[in-house]
N, C-alpha and C positions, 0 to 999 in steps of 0.2 A: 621692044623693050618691055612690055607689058608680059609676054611671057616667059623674062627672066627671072622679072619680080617672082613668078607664079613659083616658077623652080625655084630660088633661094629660099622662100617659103618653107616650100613642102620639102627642102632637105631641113630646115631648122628642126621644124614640125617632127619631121622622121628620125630625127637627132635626140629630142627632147622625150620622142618615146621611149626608144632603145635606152635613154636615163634611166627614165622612169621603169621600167622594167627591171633592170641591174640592179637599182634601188629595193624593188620589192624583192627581188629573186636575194639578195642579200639579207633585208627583212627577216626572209621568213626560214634561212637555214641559220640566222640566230636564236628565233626565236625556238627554230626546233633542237635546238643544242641545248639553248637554255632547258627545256622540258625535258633532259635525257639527264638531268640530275642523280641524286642518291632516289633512292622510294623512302616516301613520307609513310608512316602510320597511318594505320585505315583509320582511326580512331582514339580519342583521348579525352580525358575529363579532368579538371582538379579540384581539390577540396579540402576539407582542414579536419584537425583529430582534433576532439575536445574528451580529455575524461575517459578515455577507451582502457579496458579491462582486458584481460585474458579473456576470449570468445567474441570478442566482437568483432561484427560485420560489416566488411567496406558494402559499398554502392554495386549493385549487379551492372552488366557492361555485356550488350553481344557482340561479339567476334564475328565476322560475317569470312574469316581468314582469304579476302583480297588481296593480300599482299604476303609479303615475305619476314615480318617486323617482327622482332621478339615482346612479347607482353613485362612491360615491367613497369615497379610503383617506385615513385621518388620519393624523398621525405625531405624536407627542408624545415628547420627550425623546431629541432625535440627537445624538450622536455619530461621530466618525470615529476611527481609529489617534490622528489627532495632534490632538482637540480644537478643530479650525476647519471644525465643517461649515459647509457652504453651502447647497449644494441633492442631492435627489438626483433622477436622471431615473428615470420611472418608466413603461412603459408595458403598458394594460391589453389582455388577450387572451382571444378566445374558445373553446374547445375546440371543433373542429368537424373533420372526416374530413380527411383531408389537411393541409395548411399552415395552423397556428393562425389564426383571423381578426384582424389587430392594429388596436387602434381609436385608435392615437397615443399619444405621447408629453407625460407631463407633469411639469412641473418640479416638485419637492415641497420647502418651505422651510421641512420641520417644523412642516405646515399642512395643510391639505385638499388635496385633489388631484379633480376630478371630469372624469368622463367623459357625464356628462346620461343619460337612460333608456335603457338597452339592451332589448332582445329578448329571448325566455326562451333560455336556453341555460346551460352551464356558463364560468365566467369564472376569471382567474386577473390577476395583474399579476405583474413583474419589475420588478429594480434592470435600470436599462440601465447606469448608472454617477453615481457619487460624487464632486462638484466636494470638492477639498481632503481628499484621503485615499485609499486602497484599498478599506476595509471599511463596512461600515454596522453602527452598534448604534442599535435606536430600543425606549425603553421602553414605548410604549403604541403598537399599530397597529391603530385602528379601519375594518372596511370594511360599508359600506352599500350596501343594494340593491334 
């Protein structure tokens, strides 16, 4: 009798392993699905426009281009002097020996603005200028990269 106990045991025992294993072995092909998502942005900053003119300069940002992500700025909450923003121009540049490299001009209507995957390098944007106003105030300026 004593070595039936032993046996009902050790089938319990080799029961609760083979769980346990199914358990993990399930675990971890969710967890690797879950990881097989979209690709996040190597990088992103956000920040606020106070008083910005024609020529002024965002925050420098390096691209280290890990990924696949197009670089672009958000604007959230514009304003001008007289309360009729429209658009602002906006265009993105790359810090490189000599004459900035410019990679065009985009109209921003208090919306996304993108420039598609850049290159590794240091990046920057500028106000070119402000349809209906002088100045620019933008409460939230998000840039991705």
């Amino acid at each position: 009798m004593h070595a039936k106990n032993r046996a009902d045991r050790f089938r319990r025992t080799s029961s609760t392993n083979r769980t346990f294993v199914r358990g993990a072995l399930v675990a971890a092909a969710l967890i690797g699905f879950a990881g097989a998502g979209p690709a996040l942005a190597e990088g992103s900053w956000t920040s606020h426009i106070s008083s910005w003119g024609p020529g002024s300069e965002s925050r420098r940002w390096a691209d280290s281009d890990r990924d696949d992500v197009a670089t672009t700025v958000t604007f959230q909450g514009c304003e001008t002097g007289n309360n009729d923003f429209k658009d602002a121009d906006l265009q993105l540049y790359k810090d490189v020996f000599g004459p900035d490299k410019a990679y065009g001009h985009r109209s921003n209507h208090c919306d996304t603005s993108g420039w598609g995957d850049q290159s590794s390098g240091d990046y920057y944007f500028t106000l070119e200028g402000v349809r209906s106003g002088a100045k620019l105030w933008v409460d939230t300026v998000t840039t991705r990269y």
